[in-house]
TORKEGU-827058 format. One line per field, with one value per residue (C-alpha): x, y, z. Coordinates in steps of 0.2 Angstrom, whole numbers, plus 5000, padded with zeros to 4 digits. Layout:
xx <- X	...
yy <- Y	...
zz <- Z	...
***
This chain:
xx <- 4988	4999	4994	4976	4973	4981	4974	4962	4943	4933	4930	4946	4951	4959	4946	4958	4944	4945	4965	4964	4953	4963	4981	4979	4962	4960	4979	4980	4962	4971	4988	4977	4968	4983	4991	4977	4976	4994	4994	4979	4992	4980	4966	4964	4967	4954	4952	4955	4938	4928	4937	4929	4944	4947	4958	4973	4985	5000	5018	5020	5039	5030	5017	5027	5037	5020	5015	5032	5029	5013	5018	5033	5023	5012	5026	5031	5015	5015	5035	5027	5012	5024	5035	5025	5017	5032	5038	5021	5023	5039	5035	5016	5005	4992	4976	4965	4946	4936	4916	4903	4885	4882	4895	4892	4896	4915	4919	4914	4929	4939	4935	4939	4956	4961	4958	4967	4982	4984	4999	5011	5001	5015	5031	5024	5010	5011	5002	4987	4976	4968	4949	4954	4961	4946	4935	4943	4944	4928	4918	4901	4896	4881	4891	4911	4921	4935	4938	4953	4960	4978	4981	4974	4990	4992	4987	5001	5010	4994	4994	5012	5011	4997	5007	5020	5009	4996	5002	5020	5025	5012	5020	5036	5032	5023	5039	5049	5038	5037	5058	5060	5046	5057	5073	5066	5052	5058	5054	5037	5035	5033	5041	5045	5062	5072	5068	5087	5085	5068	5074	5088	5078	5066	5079	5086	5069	5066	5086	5081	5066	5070	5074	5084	5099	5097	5085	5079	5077	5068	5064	5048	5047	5045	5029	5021	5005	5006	4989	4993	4988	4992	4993	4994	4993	4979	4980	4984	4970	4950	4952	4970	4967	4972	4969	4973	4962	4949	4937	4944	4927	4929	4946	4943	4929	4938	4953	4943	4935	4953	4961	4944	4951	4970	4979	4994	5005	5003	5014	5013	5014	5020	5025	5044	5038	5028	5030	5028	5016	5009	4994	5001	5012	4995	4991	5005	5005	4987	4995	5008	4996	4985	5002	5004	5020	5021	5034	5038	5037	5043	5032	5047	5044	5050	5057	5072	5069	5079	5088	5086	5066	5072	5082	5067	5057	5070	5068	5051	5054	5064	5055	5041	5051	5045	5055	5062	5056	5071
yy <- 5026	5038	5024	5021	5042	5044	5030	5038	5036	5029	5047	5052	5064	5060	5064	5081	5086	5064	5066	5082	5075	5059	5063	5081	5085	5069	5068	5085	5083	5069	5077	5091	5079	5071	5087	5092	5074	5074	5083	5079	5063	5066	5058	5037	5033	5033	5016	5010	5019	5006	4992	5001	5004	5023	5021	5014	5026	5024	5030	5050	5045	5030	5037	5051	5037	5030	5047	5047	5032	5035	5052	5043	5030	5043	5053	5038	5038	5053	5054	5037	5047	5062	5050	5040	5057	5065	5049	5049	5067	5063	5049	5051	5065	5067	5077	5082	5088	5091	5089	5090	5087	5100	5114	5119	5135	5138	5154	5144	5132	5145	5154	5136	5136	5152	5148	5130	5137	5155	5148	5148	5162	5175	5164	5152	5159	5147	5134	5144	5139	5153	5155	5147	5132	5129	5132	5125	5108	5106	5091	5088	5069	5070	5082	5079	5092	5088	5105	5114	5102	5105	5114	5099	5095	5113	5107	5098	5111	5116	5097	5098	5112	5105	5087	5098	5109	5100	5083	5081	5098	5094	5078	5085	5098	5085	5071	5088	5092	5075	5073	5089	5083	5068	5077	5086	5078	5073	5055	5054	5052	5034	5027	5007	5003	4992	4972	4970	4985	4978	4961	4968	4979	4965	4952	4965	4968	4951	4950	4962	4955	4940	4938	4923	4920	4902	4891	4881	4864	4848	4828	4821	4810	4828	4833	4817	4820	4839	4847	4843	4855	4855	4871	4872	4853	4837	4830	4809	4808	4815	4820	4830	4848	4857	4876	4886	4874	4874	4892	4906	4909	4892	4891	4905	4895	4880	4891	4900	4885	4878	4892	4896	4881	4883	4866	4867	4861	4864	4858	4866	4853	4862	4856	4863	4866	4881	4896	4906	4919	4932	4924	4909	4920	4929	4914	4911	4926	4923	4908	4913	4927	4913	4906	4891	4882	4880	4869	4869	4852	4850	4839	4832	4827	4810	4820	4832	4851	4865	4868	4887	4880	4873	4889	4902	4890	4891	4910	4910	4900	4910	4926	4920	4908	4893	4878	4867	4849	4837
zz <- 4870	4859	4844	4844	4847	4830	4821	4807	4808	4793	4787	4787	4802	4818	4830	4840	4855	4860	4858	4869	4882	4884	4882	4892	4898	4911	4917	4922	4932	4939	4942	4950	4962	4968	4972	4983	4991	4994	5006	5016	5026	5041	5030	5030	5011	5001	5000	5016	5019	5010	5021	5035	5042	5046	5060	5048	5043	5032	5039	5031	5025	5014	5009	5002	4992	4986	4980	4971	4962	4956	4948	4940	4933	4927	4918	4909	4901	4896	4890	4879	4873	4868	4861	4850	4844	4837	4829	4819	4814	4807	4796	4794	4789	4802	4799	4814	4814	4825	4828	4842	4845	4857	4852	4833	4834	4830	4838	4855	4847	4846	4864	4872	4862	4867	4887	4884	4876	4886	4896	4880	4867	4869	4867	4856	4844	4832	4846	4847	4831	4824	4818	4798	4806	4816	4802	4789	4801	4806	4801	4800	4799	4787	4774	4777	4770	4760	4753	4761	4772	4767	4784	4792	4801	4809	4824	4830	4837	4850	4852	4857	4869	4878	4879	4890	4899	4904	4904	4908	4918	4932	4936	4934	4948	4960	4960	4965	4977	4984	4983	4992	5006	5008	5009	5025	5032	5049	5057	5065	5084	5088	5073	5075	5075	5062	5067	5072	5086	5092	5095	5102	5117	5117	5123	5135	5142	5146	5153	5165	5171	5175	5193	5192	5181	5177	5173	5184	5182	5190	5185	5178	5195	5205	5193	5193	5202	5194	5184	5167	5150	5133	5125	5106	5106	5108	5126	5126	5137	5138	5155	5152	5150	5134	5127	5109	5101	5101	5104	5111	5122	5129	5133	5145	5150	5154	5163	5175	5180	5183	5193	5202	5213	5208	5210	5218	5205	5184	5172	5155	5140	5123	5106	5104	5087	5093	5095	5113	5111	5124	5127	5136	5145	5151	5157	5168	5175	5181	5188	5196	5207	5211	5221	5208	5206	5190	5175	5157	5149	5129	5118	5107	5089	5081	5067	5069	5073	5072	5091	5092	5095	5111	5117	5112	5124	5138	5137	5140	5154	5163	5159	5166	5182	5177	5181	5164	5166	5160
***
């Protein structure tokens, strides 16, 4: 960006009002929009709006660390720009002009110049062009004026000043505000906890519900004339039962259908290489209110497996007191 803004036109002139609105004008619009949505956190982000989905809302603590990263990236851009514009006035000679279809006038220039560079006009005068330079500078398209354009380069002090005000120092006053917000911003309410603690109070959760210590365990010859289903896995036969296949609206179908007359026995069929989730266990408990006896049978692969596989499945036996079929 800092490159192609000083590359010369065909005429001449580096074109100073595109250089200004690029390198200063639009960043500090957008450093001033962010500050303003920064702290707006009770607000969905702004594109999470087009997903219709206004409910979402990022954590404060990380969007805060998102907020930092995007001033920072932006800073970097601008440090570039800054850089790339002080190695060219060293070994280049630049010379600005400006021109505009709509303002001719170039007191009106000169009005604008004045409001621009008001923030540094007492401790830095030499930033703040004067009515020669502006004059002197202007170019007209039809009839260029090549007359007087030795002072064409006395623009890069207002240049300068308007790099640091309006391009680097916001950022530098929003990755400060966002650090110090970080430093004491406290932990919302309700914040998940690391994984290691949430498996941790999960697993003594389920120690404490269970009502029975040990597993129970029974042989196949016991469960022979037992209401077989597959869940998560095709049945050997039509006639076997099996659910998390195929649609969700039938499945419920096809269960209520089952416990509306609730055999005495069921005998659960999984493949170890599942995983146990809630909804089966939603369906146990059902079960287990309709006075069901109900087993645990694994569907061993021919190929190895991994054995913690067998032991998550044994802990969802016994949280839910179904007897382990050997």
């Amino acid at each position: 960006m800092g490159l192609a803004g000083l590359r010369y036109t065909p005429d001449g002139r580096i074109n100073l009002m595109l250089i200004w609105l690029v390198w200063c004008g639009l960043p500090f619009i957008g450093a001033c929009i962010s500050g303003v949505m920064m702290f707006r956190r009770h607000q969905p982000p702004w594109l999470v709006r087009f997903a219709k989905l206004p409910g979402w809302q990022v954590d404060h603590q990380f969007q805060l660390r998102l907020w930092l990263k995007l001033h920072q990236l932006w800073y970097l851009v601008g440090l570039g720009i800054l850089l790339a514009f002080l190695t060219l006035l060293l070994f280049t000679d630049l010379a600005f002009g400006w021109s505009s279809t709509l303002i001719s006038d170039p007191e009106r220039i000169h009005s604008i110049v004045s409001l621009i560079s008001f923030h540094w006009q007492a401790y830095w005068p030499a930033a703040v062009p004067d009515s020669a330079l502006i004059e002197s500078t202007r170019f007209v398209r039809i009839a260029p004026n090549a007359e007087n354009i030795s002072n064409a380069g006395d623009w890069w002090p207002f240049i300068l000043a308007s790099l640091l005000i309006y391009n680097l120092l916001p950022r530098c006053l929003l990755i400060s505000v966002c650090l110090l917000q970080i430093k004491h911003a406290k932990p919302p309410k309700g914040t998940f906890a690391p994984i290691a603690t949430a498996s941790d109070t999960l697993s003594a959760a389920v120690d404490e519900d269970q009502q029975d210590d040990k597993l129970q365990y029974e042989p196949m010859s016991l469960w022979q004339n037992a209401t077989s289903v597959y869940w998560e896995s095709p049945a050997v036969s039509a006639d076997e039962i099996q659910f998390g296949v195929a649609d969700w609206q039938e499945d419920q179908h096809q269960w209520q259908a089952l416990i509306s007359k609730p055999p005495k026995q069921l005998l659960w069929k999984v493949d170890v290489r599942r995983s146990p989730i809630a909804e089966l266990g939603d369906k146990i408990q059902q079960a287990n209110h309709k006075g069901i006896k109900q087993a645990l049978f694994l569907i061993e692969p021919e190929t190895a497996y991994p054995p913690h596989l067998v032991l998550s499945w044994q802990a969802f036996a016994k949280q839910h007191q179904l007897i382990w079929i050997q």
